[in-house]
C-alpha positions as CSV (number, residue, x, y, z in Angstrom):
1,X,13.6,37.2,15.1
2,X,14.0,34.0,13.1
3,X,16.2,31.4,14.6
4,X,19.8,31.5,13.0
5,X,19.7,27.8,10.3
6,X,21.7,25.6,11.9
7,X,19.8,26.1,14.8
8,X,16.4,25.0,13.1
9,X,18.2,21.9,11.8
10,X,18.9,21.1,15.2
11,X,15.3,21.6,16.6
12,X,13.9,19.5,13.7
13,X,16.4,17.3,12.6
14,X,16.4,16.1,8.9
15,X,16.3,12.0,8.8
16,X,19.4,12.3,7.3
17,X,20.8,14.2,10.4
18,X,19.2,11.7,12.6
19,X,21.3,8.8,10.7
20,X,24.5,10.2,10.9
21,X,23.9,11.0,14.6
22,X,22.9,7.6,14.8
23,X,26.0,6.0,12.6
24,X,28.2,7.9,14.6
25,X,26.9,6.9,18.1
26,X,26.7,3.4,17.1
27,X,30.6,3.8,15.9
28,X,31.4,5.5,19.2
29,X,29.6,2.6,21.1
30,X,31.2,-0.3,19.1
31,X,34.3,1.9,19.3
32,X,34.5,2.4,23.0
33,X,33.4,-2.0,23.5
34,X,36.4,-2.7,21.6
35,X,38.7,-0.5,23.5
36,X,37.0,-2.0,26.8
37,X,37.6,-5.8,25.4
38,X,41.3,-4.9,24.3
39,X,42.3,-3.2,27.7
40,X,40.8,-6.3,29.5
41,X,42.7,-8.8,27.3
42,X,46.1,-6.8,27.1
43,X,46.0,-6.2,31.4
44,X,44.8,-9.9,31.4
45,X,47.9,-11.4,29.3
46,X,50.5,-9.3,31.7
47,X,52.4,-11.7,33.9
48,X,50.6,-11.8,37.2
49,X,53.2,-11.5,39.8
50,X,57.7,-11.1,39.9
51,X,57.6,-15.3,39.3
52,X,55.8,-15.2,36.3
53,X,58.2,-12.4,35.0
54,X,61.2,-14.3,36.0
55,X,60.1,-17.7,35.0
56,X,59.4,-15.5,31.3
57,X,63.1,-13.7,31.3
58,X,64.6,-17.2,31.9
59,X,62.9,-19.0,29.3
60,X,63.9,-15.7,27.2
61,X,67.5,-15.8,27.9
62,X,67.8,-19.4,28.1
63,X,69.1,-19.7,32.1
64,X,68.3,-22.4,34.0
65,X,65.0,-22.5,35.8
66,X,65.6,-20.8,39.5
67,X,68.4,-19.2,38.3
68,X,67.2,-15.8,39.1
69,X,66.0,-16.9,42.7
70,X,67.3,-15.1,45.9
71,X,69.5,-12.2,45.7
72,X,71.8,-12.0,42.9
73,X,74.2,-9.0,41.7
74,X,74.5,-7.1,38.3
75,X,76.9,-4.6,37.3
76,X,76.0,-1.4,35.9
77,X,79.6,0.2,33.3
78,X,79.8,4.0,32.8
79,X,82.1,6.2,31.9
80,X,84.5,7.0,35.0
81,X,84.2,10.8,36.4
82,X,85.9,12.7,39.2
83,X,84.3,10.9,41.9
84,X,82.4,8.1,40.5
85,X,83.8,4.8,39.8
86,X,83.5,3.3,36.2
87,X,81.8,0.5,37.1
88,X,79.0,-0.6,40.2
89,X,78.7,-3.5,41.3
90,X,74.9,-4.0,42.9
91,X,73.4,-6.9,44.6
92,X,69.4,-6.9,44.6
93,X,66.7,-9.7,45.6
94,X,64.9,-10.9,42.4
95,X,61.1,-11.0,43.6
96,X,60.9,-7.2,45.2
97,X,62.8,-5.7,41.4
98,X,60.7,-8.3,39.1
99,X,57.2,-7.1,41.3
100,X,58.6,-3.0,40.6
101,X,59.0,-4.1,37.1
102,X,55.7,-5.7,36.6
103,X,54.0,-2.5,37.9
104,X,55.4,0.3,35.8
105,X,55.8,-1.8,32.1
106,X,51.7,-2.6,33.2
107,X,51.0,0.8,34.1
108,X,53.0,2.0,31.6
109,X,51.3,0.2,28.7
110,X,47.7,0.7,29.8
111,X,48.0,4.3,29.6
112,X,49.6,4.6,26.6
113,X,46.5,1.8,25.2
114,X,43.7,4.3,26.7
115,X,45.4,7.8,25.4
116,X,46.1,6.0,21.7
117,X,42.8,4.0,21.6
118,X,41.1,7.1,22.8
119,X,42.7,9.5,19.9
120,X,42.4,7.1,17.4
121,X,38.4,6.5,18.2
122,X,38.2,10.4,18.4
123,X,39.5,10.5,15.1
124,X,37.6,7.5,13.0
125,X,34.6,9.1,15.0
126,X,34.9,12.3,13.4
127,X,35.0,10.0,9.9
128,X,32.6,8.0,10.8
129,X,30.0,10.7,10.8
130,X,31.5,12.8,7.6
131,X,30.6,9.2,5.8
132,X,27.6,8.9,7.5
133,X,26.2,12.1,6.1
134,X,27.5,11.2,3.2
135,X,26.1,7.7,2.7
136,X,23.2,8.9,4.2
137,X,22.4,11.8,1.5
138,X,23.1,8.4,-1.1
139,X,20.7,6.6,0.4
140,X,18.2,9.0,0.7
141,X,18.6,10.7,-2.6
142,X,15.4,8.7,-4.1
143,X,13.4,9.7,-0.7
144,X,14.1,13.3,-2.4
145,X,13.4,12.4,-5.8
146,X,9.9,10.9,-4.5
147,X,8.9,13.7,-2.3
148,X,9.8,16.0,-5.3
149,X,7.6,14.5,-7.4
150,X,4.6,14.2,-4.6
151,X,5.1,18.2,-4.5
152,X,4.5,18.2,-8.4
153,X,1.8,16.6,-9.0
154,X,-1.6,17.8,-9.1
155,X,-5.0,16.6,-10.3
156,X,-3.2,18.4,-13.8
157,X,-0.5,16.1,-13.8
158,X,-1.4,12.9,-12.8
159,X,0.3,11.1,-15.5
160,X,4.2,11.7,-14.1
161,X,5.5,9.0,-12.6
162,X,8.7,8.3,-9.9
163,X,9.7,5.3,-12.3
164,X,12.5,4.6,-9.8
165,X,15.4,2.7,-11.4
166,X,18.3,0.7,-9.5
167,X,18.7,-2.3,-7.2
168,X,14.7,-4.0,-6.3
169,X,15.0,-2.9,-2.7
170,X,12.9,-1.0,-0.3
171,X,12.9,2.3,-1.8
172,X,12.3,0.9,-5.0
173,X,8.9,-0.9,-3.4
174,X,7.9,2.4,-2.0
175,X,8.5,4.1,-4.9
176,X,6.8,1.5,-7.3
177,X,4.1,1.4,-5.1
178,X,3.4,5.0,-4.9
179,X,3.0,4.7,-8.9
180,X,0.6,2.5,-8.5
181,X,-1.0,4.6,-6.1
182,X,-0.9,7.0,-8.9
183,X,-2.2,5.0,-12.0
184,X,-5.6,4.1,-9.4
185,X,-5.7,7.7,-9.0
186,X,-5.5,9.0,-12.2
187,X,-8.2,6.1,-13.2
188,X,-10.3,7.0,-10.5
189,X,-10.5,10.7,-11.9
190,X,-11.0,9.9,-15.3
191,X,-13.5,7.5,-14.1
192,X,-15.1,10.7,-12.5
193,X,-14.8,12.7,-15.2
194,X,-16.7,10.8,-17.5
195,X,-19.1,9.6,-14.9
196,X,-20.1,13.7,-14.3
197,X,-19.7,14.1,-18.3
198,X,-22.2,11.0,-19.0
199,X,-24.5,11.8,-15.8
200,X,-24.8,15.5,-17.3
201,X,-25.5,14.2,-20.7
202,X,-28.6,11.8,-19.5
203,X,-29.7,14.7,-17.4
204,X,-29.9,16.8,-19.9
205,X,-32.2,15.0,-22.3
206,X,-35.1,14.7,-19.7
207,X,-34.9,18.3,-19.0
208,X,-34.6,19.3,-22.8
209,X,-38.0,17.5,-23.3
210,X,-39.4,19.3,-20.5
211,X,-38.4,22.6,-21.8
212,X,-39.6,22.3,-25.1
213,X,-43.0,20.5,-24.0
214,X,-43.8,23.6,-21.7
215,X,-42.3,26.0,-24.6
216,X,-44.1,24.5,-27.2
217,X,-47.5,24.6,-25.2
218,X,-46.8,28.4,-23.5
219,X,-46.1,29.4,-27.0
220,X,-49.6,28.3,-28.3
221,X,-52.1,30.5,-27.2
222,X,-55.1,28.0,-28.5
223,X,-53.7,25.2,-26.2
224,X,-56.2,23.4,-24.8
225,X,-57.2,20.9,-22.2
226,X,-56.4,17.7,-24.8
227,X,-52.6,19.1,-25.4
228,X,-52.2,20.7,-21.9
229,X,-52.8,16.8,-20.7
230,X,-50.3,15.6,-23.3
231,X,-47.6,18.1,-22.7
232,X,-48.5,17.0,-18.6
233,X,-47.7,13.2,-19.9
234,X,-44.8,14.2,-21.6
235,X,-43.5,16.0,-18.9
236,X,-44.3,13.3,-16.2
237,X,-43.0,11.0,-18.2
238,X,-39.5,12.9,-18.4
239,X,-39.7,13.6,-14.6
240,X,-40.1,9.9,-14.0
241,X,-36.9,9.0,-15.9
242,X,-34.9,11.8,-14.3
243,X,-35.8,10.4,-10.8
244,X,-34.5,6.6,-12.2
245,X,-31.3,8.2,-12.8
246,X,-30.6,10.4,-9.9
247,X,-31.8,6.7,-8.1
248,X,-29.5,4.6,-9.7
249,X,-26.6,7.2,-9.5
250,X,-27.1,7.5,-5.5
251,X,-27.6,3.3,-5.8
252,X,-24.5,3.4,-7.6
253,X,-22.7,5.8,-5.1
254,X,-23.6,3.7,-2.0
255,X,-22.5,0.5,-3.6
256,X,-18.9,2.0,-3.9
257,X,-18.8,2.9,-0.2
258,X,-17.8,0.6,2.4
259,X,-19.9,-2.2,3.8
260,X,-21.2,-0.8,7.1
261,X,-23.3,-3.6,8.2
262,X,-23.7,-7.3,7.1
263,X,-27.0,-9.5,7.6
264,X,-27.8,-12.6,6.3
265,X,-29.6,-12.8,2.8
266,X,-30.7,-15.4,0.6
267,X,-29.8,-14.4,-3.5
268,X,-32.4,-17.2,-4.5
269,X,-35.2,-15.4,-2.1
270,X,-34.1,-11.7,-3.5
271,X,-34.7,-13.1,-7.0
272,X,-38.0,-14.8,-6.5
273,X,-39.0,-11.2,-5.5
274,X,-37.5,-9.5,-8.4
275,X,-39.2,-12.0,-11.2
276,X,-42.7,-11.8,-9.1
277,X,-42.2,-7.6,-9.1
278,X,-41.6,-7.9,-13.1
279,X,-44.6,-10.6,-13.8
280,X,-46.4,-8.0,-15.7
281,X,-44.4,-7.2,-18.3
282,X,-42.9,-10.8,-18.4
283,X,-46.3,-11.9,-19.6
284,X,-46.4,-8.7,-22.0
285,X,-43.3,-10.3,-23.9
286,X,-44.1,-14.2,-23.3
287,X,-40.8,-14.9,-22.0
288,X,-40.8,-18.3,-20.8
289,X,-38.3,-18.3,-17.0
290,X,-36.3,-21.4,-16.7
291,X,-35.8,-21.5,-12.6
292,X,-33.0,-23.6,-10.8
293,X,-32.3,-21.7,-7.5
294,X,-31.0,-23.3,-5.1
295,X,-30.4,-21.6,-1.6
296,X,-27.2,-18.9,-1.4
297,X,-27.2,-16.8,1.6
298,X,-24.7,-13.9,1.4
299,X,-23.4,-11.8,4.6
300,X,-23.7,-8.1,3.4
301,X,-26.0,-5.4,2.6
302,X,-29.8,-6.3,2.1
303,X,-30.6,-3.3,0.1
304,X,-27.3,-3.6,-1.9
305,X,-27.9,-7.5,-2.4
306,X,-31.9,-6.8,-3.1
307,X,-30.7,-4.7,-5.7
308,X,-28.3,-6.8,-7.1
309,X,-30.7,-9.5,-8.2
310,X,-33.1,-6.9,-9.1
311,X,-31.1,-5.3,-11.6
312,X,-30.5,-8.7,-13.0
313,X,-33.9,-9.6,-13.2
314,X,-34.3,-6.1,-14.8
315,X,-31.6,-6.5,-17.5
316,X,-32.5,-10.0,-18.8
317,X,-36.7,-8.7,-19.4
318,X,-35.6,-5.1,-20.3
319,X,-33.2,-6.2,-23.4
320,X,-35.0,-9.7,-23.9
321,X,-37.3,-10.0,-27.3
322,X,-40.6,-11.4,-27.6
323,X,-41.4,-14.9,-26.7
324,X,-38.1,-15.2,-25.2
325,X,-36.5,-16.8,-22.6
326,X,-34.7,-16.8,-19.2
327,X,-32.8,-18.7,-17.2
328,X,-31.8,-18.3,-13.8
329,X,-29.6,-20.5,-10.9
330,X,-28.2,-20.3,-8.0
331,X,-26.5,-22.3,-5.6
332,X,-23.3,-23.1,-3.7
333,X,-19.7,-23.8,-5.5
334,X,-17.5,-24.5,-2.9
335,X,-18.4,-22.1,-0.3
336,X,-19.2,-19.3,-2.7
337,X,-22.8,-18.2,-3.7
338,X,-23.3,-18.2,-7.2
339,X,-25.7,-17.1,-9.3
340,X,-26.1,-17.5,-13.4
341,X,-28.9,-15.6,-15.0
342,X,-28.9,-15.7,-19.2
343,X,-31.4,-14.0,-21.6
344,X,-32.5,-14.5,-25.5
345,X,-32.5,-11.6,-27.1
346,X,-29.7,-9.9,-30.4
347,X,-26.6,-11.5,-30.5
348,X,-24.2,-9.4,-29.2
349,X,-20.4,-9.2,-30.4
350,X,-18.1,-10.9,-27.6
351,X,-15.8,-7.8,-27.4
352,X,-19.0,-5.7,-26.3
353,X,-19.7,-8.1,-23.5
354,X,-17.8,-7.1,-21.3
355,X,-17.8,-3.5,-21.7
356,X,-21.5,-3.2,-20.2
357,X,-20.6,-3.4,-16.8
358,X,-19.4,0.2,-17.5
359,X,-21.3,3.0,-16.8
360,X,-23.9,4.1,-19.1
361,X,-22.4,1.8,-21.6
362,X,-25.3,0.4,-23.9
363,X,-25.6,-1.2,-27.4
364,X,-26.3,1.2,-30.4
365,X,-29.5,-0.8,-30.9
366,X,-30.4,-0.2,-27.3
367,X,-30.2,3.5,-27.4
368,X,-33.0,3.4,-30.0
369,X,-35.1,1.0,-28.5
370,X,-38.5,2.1,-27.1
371,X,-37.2,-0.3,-23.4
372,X,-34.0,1.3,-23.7
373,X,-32.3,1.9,-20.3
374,X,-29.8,4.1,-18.4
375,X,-26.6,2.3,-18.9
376,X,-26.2,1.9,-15.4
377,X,-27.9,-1.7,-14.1
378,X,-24.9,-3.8,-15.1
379,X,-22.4,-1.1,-13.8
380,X,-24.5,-1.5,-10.3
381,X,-24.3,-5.2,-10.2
382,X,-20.7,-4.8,-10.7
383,X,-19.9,-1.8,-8.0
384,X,-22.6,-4.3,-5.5
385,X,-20.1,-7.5,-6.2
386,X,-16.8,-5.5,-5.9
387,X,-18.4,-4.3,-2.5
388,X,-18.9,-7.5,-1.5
389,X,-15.6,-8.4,-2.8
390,X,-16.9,-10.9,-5.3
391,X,-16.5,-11.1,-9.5
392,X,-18.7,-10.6,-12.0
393,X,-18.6,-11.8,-15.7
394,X,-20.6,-11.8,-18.5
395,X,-20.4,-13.3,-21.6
396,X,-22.2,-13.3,-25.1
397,X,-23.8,-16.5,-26.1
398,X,-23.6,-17.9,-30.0
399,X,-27.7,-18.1,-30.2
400,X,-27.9,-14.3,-29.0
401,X,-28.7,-13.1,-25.9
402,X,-26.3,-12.4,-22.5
403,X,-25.2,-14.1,-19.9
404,X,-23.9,-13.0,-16.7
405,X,-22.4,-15.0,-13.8
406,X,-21.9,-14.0,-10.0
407,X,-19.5,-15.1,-7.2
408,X,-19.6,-13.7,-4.0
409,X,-18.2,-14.9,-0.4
410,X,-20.7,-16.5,2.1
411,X,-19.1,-14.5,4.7
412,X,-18.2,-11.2,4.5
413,X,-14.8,-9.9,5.1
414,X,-14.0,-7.5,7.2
C-alpha cells in the first residue's frame, strides 16, 4: 500500500518545504531571542528593593525625600455596614509593604510578558511560515519553469530555450547559463550530424570505385591479366584513400579528447621532420622552402603535436603550384610558441579563409585537382590547437597563396 501524499512530502521534502521549515524556525529562534532580551530588560528596569520603590512614589507624588520612612498610617473609607466601621485607620512600616509590593507588580508583569509574548510569537509563527510557502513558491517558480523545460527537450528540440526574463540575479545566471549549455549542445550535434553526413559521403566515393572496378571486370568475361592488374590498381588505389580517411577521422577524434599526458616537444624539430618526410614531392614541384625556426618547445601530446606540424607541412605542398614557395617560422612571443607557415599557390577569397579549418571544407578548384585532399588537415590542426588550448588563424595573402599562424602555451594547463 502506497504511503498516504502528505506523508511522501514529509519523507522527501520539496526545497520549497525545506525553506518554509527553515523561515519559520529561523522566526521562532529570532522570535523566542527577542522575548529572552525583552524579559531581561523589563525584570532589569524593576526597582530593586522597598527604597527604590519609595524613593520612586515620592518623586511621583512630590513628598519630601524620607517622608515615607518608618511606620506611617493610611486610612482606608468604605461604606459603613452593621458591624464595620466606615472608615479604618491602619498604621504599617513602609520597607516590609513597599518589598510585598515590589514582588507581586514584578511577578505580576513577567507573567503576563511570557503568556502575551508567547501567544503573540505562536501566532506571527503560524504567519511566518504561510508567507514562507508563499514567498518560497515565488521564488522558486523559475526553478520550475527550468526544470520544465530540461524535461522537454530532447535531441528533437534543442532549439527551445528558458530565455528567463526579470531582475539579473542568481536564477537568471543559472538559467542563462543553462541556454548556453544548450546553444553548445545543439552546435555540437549539428556539428555531428554533418561530420557523419560528410564522413559517409567521402566513404562512399572510394567504395563506389571499388564496386564498379570489380563489376566492370567480373562482367567481362575476356578480362585479362593487363586489366585484372589495372582494376587491382584502381582498387588499391581506392583502398589507400579509404584508410587516409578513417586515419584522419580517428586523428581527428583523439585531438578532441582530453590531454592525458604532456611531454616536452620542440614544434621547430616536428617540422624539420615533416619537410624532410615530404622532400620528394617538394622537389617534384620546385618549391623553393624559406626556413626561420627558431626553437618552441610545447608541453602536450607528441603524436598530436607531430601531427600538427605535419599537416601543415602537408597543406602548404599539397595545394602549392609549381615552382612555388614556402615559408616557415617559429619561435617564442612572449612565452607562447608560435609558428607561421605560408604557401604560393591560387589566390583565395578572404571570406573562404577561414572556413577551411572546417571539416572537409575544400575550394571548388581543390575538389577537381588531381592533389586534392580530404578536407580534414586544417580542421586537425585546429581540434590539435584547441586541445592544447591555443588559436589558430589563417589568412589569405593578396599574391595568392595561404597563410596560417599558431599560438600555443609553453606549459600545458591542467
Amino acid at each position: 500500500m502506497r504511503p498516504p501524499g502528505w506523508l511522501s512530502a514529509l519523507a522527501r521534502p520539496s526545497i520549497r518545504l525545506r525553506l518554509t521549515l527553515w523561515y519559520g524556525g529561523l522566526f521562532l529562534l529570532a522570535g523566542s531571542v527577542l522575548l529572552a532580551l525583552n524579559f531581561a530588560l523589563v525584570a532589569r528596569n524593576f526597582p530593586a528593593d522597598g527604597d527604590d520603590l519609595r524613593e520612586n512614589v515620592e518623586q511621583r507624588f512630590d513628598l519630601e525625600p524620607g517622608e515615607l520612612r518608618g511606620e506611617f498610617f493610611f486610612v482606608v473609607e468604605r461604606p459603613a455596614t452593621p458591624g464595620r466601621s466606615a472608615t479604618v485607620r491602619r498604621g504599617v512600616a513602609a520597607t516590609p509593604l513597599f518589598d510585598s509590593v515590589i514582588s507581586h507588580i514584578k511577578t505580576d508583569t513577567l507573567q503576563q510578558i511570557v503568556w502575551q509574548s508567547g501567544i503573540a510569537l505562536a501566532l506571527m509563527a503560524v504567519v511566518s511560515i504561510g508567507l514562507g510557502w508563499f514567498v518560497a513558491g515565488r521564488m522558486l517558480r523559475p526553478v520550475e519553469g527550468i526544470a520544465a523545460t530540461a524535461r522537454r527537450i530532447s535531441e528533437a528540440s534543442l532549439e527551445e530555450r528558458i530565455a528567463l526574463g526579470g531582475p539579473s540575479d542568481e536564477l537568471k545566471d543559472l538559467a542563462d547559463q543553462f541556454d548556453a549549455m544548450l546553444d553548445r549542445l545543439q552546435s555540437a550535434f549539428e556539428a555531428q550530424r554533418e561530420f557523419v553526413a560528410n564522413a559517409s559521403h567521402e566513404l562512399r566515393t572510394p567504395l563506389t570505385i571499388i564496386r564498379t572496378e570489380l563489376d566492370v571486370t567480373l562482367d567481362d568475361p575476356d578480362a585479362g591479366r593487363e586489366q585484372l592488374e589495372r582494376t587491382a590498381e584502381v582498387v588499391r588505389r581506392a583502398i589507400d584513400r579509404t584508410e587516409g580517411l578513417i586515419d584522419r577521422l580517428l586523428v581527428l577524434a583523439r585531438a578532441e579528447e582530453p590531454l592525458l599526458r604532456g611531454e616536452e616537444r620542440d614544434l621547430a624539430e616536428a617540422l624539420r621532420q615533416a619537410l624532410d618526410a615530404r622532400e620528394a614531392e617538394i622537389a617534384e614541384l620546385g618549391l623553393r622552402v624559406t626556413l626561420d625556426l627558431g626553437e618552441a618547445n610545447v608541453e602536450g601530446d607528441p603524436m598530436l603535436l607531430d601531427r600538427l606540424a605535419g599537416n601543415l607541412v602537408d597543406n602548404a605542398v599539397q595545394h602549392n603550384e609549381q615552382d612555388g614557395w614556402i615559408e616557415i617560422a617559429s619561435g617564442y612571443d612572449e612565452g607562447t610558441a608560435t609558428v607561421r607557415i605560408a604557401n604560393g599557390g591560387p589566390r583565395i577569397p578572404a571570406e573562404e579563409a577561414p572556413r577551411l579549418f572546417e571539416r572537409f571544407a575544400r575550394l571548388e578548384r581543390a575538389r577537381t585537382s588531381a592533389r586534392a585532399g580530404y578536407g580534414l588537415g586544417l580542421s586537425i590542426v585546429r581540434a590539435i590547437v584547441r586541445a592544447h588550448r591555443g588559436e589558430a588563424t589563417a589568412s589569405a595573402p593578396p599574391e595568392g597563396g595561404l597563410a596560417v599562424e599558431v599560438s600555443l602555451p609553453r606549459r600545458r594547463e591542467p
